[in-house]
N, C-alpha and C positions, 0 to 999 in steps of 0.2 A: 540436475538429474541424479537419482540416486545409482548408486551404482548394482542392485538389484536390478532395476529398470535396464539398465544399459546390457548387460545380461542376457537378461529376457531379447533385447532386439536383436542381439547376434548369436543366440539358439537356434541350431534346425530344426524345422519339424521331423519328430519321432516319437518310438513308443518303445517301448521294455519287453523284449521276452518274457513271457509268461513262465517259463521254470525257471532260468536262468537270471533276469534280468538284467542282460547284455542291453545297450541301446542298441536298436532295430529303426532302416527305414519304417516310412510310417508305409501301411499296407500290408506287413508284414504283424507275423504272431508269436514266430518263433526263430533263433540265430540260427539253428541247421537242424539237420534231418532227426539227430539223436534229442535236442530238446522235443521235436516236433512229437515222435515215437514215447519218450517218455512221458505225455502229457496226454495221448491219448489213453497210457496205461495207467492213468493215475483216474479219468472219467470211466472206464470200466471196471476198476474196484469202486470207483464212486457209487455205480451203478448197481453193484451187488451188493455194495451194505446198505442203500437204500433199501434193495428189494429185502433184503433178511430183517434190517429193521421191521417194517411195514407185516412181514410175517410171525416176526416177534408178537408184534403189537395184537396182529387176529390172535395168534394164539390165546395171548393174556384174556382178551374179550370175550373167546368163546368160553374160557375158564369161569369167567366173570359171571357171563348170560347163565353156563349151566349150573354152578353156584346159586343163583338167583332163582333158578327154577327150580332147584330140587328142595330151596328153604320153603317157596311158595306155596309147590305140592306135598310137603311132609313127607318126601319120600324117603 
């Protein structure tokens, strides 16, 4: 047997904290409360530069569209 193999059969099962990556029972997401807090405040700026991108973006478009309409109409 290699000894990789040998390894692998006396690892617990577990998983990594998601900020931290302390190993965590498995069921678990995060080591304590301050990971746990930190990681929701990191999915609500997640949340606001999507939405600001995406208004970016209309922005750009309606720039675009009225560009396009005002070359079409000679105005």
């Amino acid at each position: 047997m290699s000894k990789q193999k040998d390894y692998r059969e006396f690892k617990l099962p577990h998983r990594h904290c998601l900020i931290c990556g302390i190993s965590i029972p498995e069921g678990k997401k995060f080591c304590s409360r301050k990971c746990m807090e930190e990681y929701e405040e990191l999915k609500k700026l997640e949340k606001r530069n999507r939405i600001l991108a995406y208004i970016a973006v209309a922005w750009f478009l309606m720039f675009v569209v009225l560009y396009i309409y005002k070359m079409v109409t000679g105005m």
